[in-house]
C-alpha positions in Angstrom: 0.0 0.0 0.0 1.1 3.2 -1.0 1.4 5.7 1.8 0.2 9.6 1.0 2.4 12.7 1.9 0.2 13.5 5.1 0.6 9.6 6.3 4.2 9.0 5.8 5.7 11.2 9.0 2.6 9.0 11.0 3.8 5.9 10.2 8.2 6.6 10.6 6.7 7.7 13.7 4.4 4.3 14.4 7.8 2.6 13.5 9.9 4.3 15.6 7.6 4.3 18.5 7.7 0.1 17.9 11.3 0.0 18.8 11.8 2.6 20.9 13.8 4.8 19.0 14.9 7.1 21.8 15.9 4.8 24.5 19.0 3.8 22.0 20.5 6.7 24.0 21.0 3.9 26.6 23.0 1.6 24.5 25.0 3.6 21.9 26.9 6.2 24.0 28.5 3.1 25.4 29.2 1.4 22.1 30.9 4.9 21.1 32.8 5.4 24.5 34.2 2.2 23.6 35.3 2.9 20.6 37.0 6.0 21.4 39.0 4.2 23.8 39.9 1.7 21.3 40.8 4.5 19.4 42.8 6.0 22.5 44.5 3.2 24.1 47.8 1.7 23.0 47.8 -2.1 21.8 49.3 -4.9 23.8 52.4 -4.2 20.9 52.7 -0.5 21.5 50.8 0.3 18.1 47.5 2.4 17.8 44.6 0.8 15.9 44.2 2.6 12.5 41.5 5.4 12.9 38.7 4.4 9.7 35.5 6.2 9.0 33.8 3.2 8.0 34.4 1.6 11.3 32.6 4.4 12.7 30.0 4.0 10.1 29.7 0.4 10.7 29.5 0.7 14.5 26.6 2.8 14.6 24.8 0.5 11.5 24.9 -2.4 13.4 23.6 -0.6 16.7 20.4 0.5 15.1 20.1 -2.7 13.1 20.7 -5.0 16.3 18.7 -3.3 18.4 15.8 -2.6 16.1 15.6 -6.6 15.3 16.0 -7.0 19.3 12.7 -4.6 20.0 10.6 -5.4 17.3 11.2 -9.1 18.3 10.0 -8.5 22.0 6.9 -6.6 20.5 6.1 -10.0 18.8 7.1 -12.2 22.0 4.8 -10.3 23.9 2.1 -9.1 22.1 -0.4 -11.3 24.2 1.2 -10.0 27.0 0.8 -6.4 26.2 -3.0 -6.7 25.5 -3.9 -8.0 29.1 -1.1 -5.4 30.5 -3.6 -2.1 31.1 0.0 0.1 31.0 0.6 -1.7 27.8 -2.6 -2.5 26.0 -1.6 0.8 23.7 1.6 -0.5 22.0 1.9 -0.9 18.4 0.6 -4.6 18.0 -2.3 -5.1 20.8 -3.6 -1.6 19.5 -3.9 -2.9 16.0 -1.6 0.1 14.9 0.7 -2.6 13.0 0.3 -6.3 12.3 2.4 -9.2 13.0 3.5 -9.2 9.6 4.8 -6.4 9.0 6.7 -6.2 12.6 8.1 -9.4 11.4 9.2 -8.5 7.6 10.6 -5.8 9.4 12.2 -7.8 12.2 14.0 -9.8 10.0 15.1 -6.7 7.6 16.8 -5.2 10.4 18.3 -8.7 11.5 19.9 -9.2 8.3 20.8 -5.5 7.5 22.4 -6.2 11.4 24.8 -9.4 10.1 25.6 -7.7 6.2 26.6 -4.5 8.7 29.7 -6.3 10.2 30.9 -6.8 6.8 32.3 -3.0 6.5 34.6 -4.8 9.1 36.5 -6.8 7.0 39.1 -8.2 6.6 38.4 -7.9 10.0 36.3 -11.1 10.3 35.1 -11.2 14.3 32.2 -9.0 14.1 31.0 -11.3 11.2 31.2 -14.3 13.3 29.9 -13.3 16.4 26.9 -11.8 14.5 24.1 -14.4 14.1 25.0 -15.5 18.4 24.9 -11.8 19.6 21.5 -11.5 17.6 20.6 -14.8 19.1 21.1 -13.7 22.4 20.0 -10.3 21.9 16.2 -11.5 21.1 16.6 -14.4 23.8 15.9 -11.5 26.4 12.2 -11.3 24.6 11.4 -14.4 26.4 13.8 -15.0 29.7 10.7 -13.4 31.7 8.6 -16.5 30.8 11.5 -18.6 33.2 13.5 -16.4 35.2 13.6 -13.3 37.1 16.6 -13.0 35.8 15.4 -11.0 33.0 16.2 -8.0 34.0 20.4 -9.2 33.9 19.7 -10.8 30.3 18.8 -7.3 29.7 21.7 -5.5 31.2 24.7 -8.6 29.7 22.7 -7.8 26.2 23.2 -4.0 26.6 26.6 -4.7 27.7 27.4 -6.6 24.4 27.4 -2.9 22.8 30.8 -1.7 23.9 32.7 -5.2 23.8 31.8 -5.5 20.4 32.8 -2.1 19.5 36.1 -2.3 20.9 36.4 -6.1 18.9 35.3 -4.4 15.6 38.6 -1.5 16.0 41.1 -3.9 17.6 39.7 -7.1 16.1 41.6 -10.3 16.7 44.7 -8.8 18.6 42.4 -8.3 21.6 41.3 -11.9 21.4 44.9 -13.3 21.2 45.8 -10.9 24.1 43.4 -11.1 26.6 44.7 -8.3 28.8 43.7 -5.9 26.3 40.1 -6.7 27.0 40.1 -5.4 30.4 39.1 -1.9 29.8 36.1 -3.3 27.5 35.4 -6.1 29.8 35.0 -3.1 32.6 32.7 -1.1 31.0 30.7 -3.9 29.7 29.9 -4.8 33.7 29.0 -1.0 34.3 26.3 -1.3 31.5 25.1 -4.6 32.9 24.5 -3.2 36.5 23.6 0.1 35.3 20.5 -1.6 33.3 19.9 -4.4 35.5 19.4 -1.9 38.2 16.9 0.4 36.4 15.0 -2.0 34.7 14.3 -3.6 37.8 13.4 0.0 38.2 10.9 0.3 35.6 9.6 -3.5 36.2 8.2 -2.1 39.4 5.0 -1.1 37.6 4.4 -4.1 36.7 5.1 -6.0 39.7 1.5 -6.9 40.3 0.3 -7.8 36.9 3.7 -10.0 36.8 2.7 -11.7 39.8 -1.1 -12.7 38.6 0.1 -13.8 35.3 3.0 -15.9 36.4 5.7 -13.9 34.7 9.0 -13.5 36.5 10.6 -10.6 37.5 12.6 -9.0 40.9 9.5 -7.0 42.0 7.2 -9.6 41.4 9.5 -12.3 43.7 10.3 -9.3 46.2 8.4 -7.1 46.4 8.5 -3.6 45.3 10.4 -2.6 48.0 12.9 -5.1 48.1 13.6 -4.5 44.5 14.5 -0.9 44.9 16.4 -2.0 47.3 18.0 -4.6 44.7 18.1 -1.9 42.1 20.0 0.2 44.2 22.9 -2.5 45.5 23.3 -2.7 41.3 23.8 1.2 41.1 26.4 0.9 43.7 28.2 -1.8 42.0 28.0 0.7 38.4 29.8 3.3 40.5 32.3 1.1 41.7 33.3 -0.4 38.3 33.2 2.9 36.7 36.4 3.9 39.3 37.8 1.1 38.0 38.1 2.7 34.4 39.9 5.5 35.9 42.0 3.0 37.8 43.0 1.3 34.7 44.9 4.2 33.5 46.5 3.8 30.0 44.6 0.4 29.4 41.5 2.3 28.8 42.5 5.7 27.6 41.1 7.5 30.7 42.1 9.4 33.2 41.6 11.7 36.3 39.0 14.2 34.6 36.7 11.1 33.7 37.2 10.4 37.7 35.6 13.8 38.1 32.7 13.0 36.2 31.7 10.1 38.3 30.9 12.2 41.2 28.0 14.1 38.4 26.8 10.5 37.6 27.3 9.4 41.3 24.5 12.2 41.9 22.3 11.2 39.0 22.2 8.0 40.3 21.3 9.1 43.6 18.7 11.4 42.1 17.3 8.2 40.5 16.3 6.9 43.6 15.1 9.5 45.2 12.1 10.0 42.7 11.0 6.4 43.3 8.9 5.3 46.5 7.4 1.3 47.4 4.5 4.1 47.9 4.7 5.9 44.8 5.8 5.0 41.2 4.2 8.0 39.7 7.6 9.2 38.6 9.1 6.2 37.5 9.4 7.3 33.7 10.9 10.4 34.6 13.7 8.1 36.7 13.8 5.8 34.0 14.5 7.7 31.2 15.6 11.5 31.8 18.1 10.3 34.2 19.8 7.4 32.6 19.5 9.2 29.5 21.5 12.0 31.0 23.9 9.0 32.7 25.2 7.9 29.3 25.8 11.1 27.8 27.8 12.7 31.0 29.8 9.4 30.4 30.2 9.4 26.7 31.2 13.0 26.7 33.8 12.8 29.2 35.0 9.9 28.0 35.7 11.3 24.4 37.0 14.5 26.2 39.7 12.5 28.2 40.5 9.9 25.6 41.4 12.6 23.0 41.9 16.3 24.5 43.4 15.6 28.2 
């Protein structure tokens, strides 16, 4: 079907609201920090990585494309879900705003435009083997909640995937035959995986009750509300203990003192976090979610570039 000039900006916009567009502001400033510091840090040999634009390029391709497949997958997974969620029942697929086929042509479009993506790699030929299992595991998140409260970890090691595989697209194989220099990576792939773990546990908090009743796992429906937060929080503590690490790791990692600085801005934000979120009251849950984190990753990708390049 053909789409007119007044309904073309209304459906980008129903496919961008599908996946989420703008919480890739979690995910990406991560994948880029790492690659600056790929960029930044001297290999195992002494040697810096040639700088290519087309690494860049292929970086932030396969970011959009992996996550895109990633989200539109979980809309499928839980579609059933969704409907009998009141908070959800107006998403994309229960609200009849897309069908199932589309979300999957599209699904599998972004998949595939995710694996032909780490072919601007080459000859570096890791990103193109890792591809189909980091997709895999990537859409395995979609359907952890069905077995595990776990879920919200998946979620946080999948997110952390992002700047590992950045820093293996710029240093490729080196880094695997010299596992030292995938400490710095390593690092900063835990900070992302308590960093989400902790605020999706978080956001799950809404749902804690409609988890519960329909026999879906999650930390706030096994604890409680308030023993998540509480959860949440000892995972935020963990973040902003790994992130001094970084600093620690000196010339490993590219950074240095000023990024130290910075953690003390995300140390508050994180502390902010908490405080708009009460066992009592979840009215301001989004605004935790969402402005704060998103404000988390850019302090951090900012800083980071600033160290790694002008300091």
């Amino acid at each position: 079907m053909s789409l007119t000039s007044t309904e073309s900006p209304s459906r980008i916009a129903d496919w961008l609201g599908l996946i989420r567009f703008s919480h890739t502001i979690f995910a990406l400033p991560f994948a880029a920090l790492a690659t600056a510091m790929a960029f930044s840090a001297a290999l195992p040999s002494g040697t810096m990585p040639t700088f290519r634009w087309r690494d860049i390029v292929g970086i932030l391709f396969c970011m959009v494309f992996a996550r895109s497949a990633a989200m539109a997958f979980n809309r499928l997974a839980d579609q059933q879900i969704d409907a009998g969620n009141p908070r959800t029942t107006g998403r994309h697929l229960p609200a009849g705003i897309l069908d199932r086929k589309q979300v999957w042509g599209f699904t599998i479009l972004c998949g595939i435009g995710f694996i032909a993506s780490t072919a601007i790699f080459l000859p570096n030929r890791v990103p193109l083997f890792a591809s189909i299992p980091v997709l895999a595991f990537l859409c395995g998140y979609s359907l952890a909640k069905r077995f595990t409260s776990a879920a919200h970890l998946w979620l946080g090691v999948a997110l952390s995937l992002s700047p590992i595989c950045a820093w293996l697209a710029i240093r490729g194989s080196e880094s695997i035959t010299n596992p030292g220099d995938l400490i710095a990576p390593l690092v900063l792939a835990a900070v992302v995986t308590s960093w989400v773990t902790g605020f999706d546990i978080i956001y799950a908090c809404q749902d804690a009750d409609f988890d519960s009743k329909s026999g879906l796992h999650s930390i706030p429906a096994r604890f409680g509300i308030a023993g998540a937060l509480r959860i949440a929080a000892m995972c935020h503590i963990v973040m902003l203990v790994l992130l001094l690490t970084l600093v620690w790791a000196g010339r490993a990692s590219g950074l240095g003192w000023p990024f130290g600085i910075v953690w003390v801005i995300v140390a508050g934000l994180v502390v902010r976090q908490h405080s708009l979120v009460r066992p009592e009251d979840l009215d301001r849950v989004n605004q935790a979610f969402f402005d704060t984190n998103a404000a988390i990753s850019v302090t951090l990708l900012v800083a980071g570039v600033v160290d790694c390049f002008w300091i």
